[in-house]
C-alpha positions as CSV (number, residue, x, y, z in Angstrom):
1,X,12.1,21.2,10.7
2,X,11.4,18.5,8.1
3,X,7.5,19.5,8.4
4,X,7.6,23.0,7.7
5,X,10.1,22.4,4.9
6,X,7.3,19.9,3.4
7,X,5.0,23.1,3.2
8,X,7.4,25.0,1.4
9,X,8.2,21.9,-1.3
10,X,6.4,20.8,-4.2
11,X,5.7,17.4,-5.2
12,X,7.0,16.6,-8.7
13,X,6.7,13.3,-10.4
14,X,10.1,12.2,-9.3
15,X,10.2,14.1,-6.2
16,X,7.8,13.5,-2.8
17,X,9.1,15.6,0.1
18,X,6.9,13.6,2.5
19,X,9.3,10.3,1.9
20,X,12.2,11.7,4.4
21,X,9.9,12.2,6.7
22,X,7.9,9.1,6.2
23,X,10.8,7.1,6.3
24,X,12.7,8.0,9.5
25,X,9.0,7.5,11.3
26,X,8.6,4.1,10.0
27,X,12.8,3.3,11.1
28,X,11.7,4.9,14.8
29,X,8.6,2.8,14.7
30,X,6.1,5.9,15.1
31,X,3.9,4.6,12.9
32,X,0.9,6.6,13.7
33,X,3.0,9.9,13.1
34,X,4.5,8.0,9.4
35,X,0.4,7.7,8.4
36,X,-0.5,10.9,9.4
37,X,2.7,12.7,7.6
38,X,1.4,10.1,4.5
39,X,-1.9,11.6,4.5
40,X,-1.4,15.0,4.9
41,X,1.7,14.9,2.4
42,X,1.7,12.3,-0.1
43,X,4.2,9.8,-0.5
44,X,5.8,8.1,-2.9
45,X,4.3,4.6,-3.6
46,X,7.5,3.0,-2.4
47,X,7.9,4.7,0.9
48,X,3.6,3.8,1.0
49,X,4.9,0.5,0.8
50,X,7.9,0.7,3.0
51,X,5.0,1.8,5.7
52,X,2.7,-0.8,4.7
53,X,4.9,-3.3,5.2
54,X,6.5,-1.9,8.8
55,X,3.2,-1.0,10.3
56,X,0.6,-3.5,9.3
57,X,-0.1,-5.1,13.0
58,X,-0.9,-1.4,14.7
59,X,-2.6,-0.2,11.3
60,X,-4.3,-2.6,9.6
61,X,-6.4,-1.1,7.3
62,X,-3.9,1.5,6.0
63,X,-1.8,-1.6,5.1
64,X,-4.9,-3.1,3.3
65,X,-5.6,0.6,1.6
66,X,-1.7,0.4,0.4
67,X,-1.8,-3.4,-0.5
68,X,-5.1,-3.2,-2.4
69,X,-4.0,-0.1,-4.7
70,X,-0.7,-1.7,-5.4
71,X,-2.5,-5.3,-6.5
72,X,-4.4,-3.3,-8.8
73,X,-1.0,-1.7,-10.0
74,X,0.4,-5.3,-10.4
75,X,-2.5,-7.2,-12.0
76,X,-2.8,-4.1,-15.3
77,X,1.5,-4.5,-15.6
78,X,0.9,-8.4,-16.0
79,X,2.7,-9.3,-12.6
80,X,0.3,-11.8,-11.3
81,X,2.3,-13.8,-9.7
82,X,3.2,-10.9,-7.6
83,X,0.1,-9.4,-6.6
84,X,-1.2,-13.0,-5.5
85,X,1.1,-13.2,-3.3
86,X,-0.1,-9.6,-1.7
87,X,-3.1,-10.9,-1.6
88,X,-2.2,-13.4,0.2
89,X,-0.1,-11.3,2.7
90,X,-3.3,-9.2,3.1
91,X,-5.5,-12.2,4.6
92,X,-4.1,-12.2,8.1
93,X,-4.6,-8.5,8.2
94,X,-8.6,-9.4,8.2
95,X,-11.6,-11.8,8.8
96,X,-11.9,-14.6,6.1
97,X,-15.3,-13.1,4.8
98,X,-13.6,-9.4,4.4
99,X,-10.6,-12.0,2.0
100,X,-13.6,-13.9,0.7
101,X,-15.4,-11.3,-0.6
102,X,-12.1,-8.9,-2.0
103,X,-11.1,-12.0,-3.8
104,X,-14.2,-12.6,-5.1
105,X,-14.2,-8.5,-6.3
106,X,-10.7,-9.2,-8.0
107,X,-12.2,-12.2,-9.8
108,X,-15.2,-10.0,-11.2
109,X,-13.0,-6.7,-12.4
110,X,-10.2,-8.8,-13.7
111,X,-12.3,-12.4,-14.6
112,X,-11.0,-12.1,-18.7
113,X,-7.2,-12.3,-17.1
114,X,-7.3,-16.2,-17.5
115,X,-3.9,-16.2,-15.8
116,X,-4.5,-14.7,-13.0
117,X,-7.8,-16.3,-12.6
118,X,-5.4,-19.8,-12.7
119,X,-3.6,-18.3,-9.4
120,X,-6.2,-17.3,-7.8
């Protein structure tokens, strides 16, 4: 029922339809049905992150996908401190080369950020 209704909703700037959906997925641990309702109807970034954060071990690199977009959202609003510690939480999710070498990208996009640079 909730999927046809998603068809017949519109997504607004304050209202995704998908979240409902998204949400009692993630609580009944169906996480491949949560990515694929994501996908096909988007989300709201905190339900992307509710996902992220309930389905990283079966779905790694949607967690990363998440993780990565919201690092950038942190690091341009000045939270650092924050988005290092994302980065941090997305290492086990991959080899250390993959880390290695997504670090070293954040250092060359946002190298002027001195700060961030520091916690890096």
């Amino acid at each position: 029922m909730l999927k046809t209704r998603l068809g017949k909703t519109s997504r607004s700037i304050w209202h995704y339809p998908a979240d409902l959906l998204v949400r009692i997925l993630t609580h009944e641990k169906m996480y491949d049905a949560a990515w694929a309702a994501m996908r096909q109807n988007q989300a709201s970034s905190g339900v992307k992150q509710e996902l992220a954060g309930a389905g990283e071990a079966p779905h790694p690199r949607e967690a990363l996908e998440v993780y990565a977009a919201r690092v950038e959202e942190l690091i341009n609003a000045g939270g650092y401190a924050e988005a290092v510690k994302l980065v941090s939480r997305m290492a086990p999710l991959r080899n250390a080369a993959e880390q290695a070498s997504y670090i070293a990208a954040l250092k060359v996009r946002h190298g002027r950020k001195r700060n961030l640079m520091k916690l890096l």
